[in-house]
C-alpha positions as CSV (number, residue, x, y, z in Angstrom):
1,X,19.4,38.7,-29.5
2,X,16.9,35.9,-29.0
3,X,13.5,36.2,-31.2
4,X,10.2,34.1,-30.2
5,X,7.4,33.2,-32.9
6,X,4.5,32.1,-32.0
7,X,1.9,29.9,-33.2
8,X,-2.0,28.0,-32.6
9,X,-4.1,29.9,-31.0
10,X,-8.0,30.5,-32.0
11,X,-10.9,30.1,-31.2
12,X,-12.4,26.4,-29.5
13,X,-15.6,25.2,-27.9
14,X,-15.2,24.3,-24.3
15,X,-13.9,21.0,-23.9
16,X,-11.7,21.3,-26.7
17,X,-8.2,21.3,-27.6
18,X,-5.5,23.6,-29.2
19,X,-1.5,23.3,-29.5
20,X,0.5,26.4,-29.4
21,X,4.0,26.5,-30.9
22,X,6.7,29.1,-29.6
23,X,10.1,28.6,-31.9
24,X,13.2,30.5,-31.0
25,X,16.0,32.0,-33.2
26,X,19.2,33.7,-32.4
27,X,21.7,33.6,-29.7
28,X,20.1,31.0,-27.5
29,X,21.5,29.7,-24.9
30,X,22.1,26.0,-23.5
31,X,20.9,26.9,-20.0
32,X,17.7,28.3,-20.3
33,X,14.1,28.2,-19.5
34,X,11.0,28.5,-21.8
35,X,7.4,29.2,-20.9
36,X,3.9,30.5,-21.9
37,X,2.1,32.9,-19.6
38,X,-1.1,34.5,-20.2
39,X,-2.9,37.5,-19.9
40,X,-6.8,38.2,-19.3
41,X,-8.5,41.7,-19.9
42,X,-8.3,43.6,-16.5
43,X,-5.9,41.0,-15.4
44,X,-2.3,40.5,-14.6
45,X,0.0,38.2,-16.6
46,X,0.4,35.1,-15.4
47,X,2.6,31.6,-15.3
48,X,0.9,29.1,-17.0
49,X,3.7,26.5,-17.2
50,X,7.2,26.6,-17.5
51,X,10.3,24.2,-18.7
52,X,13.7,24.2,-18.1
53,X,16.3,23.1,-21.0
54,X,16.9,19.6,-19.5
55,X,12.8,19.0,-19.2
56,X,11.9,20.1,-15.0
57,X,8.1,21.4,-15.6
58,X,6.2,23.6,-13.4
59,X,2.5,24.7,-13.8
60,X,-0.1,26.6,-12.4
61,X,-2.4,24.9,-10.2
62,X,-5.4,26.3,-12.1
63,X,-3.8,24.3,-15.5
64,X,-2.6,21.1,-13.9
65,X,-4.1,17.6,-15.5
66,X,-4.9,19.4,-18.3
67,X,-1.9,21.2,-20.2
68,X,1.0,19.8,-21.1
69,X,4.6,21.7,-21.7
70,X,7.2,20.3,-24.1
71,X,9.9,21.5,-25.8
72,X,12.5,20.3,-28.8
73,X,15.9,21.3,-28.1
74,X,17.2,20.4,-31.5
75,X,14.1,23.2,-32.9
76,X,14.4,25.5,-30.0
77,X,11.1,25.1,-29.5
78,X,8.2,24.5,-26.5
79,X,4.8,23.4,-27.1
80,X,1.5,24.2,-24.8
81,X,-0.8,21.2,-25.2
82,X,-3.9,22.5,-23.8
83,X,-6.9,19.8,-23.6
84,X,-10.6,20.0,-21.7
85,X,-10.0,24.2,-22.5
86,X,-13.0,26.3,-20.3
87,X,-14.2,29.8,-20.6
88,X,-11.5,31.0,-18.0
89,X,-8.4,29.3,-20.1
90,X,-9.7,33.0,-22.4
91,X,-6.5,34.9,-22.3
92,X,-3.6,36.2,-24.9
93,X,-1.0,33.5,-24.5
94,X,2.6,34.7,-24.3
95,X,6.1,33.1,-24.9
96,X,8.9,33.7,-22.8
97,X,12.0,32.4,-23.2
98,X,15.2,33.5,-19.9
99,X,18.2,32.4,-19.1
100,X,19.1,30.5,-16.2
101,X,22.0,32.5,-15.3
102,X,21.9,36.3,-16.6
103,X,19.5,38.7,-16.9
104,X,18.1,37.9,-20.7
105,X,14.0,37.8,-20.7
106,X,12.2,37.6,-23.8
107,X,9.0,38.1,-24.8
108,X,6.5,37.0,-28.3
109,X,3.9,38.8,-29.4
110,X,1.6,37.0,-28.2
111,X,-1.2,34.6,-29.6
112,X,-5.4,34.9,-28.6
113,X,-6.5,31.5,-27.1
114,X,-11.0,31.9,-27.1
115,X,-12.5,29.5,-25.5
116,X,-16.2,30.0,-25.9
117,X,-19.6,28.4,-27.6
């Protein structure tokens, strides 16, 4: 059993910043890959950016130059820096957290990112 919490979303003016936290308890695994996707009303989940334990990123082209993925191995956690946020960044931002080999695929709860004046 792996468990996600995450953390940092709210509300920012365009332009702005936020930092969201996802930590991870439980079995995890060495090989693994940890990600945030989001989710806009009326609209499908998507990839926002993902990272792999030993640090390959991928992002979506819509997010590129401005959010940044990291994670802390030793925490078992991955960060979403998300800088010059707009309107359309709007969305509940969710955690994922899979194994490279196997089947596991975890979700958190999710966390409401706003981005509006």
């Amino acid at each position: 059993q792996v468990q996600l919490v995450e953390s940092g979303g709210g509300l920012v003016q365009p332009g702005g910043s936020l930092r969201l936290s996802c930590a991870a308890s439980g079995s995890i695994f060495s090989l693994n890959v940890m990600g945030w996707y989001r989710q806009a009303p009326g609209k499908q989940r998507e990839l926002v950016a993902g990272i792999t334990n030993d640090g390959i990123t991928n992002y979506a082209d819509s997010v590129k130059g401005r959010f940044t993925i990291s994670r802390d191995n030793g925490k078992n956690t991955v960060y979403l820096q998300m800088n010059s946020l707009k309107p359309e960044d709007t969305a509940v931002y969710y955690c994922n957290y899979r194994h490279r080999v196997g089947t596991l695929n975890v979700w958190g709860q999710g966390t409401q990112v706003t981005v509006s004046s």
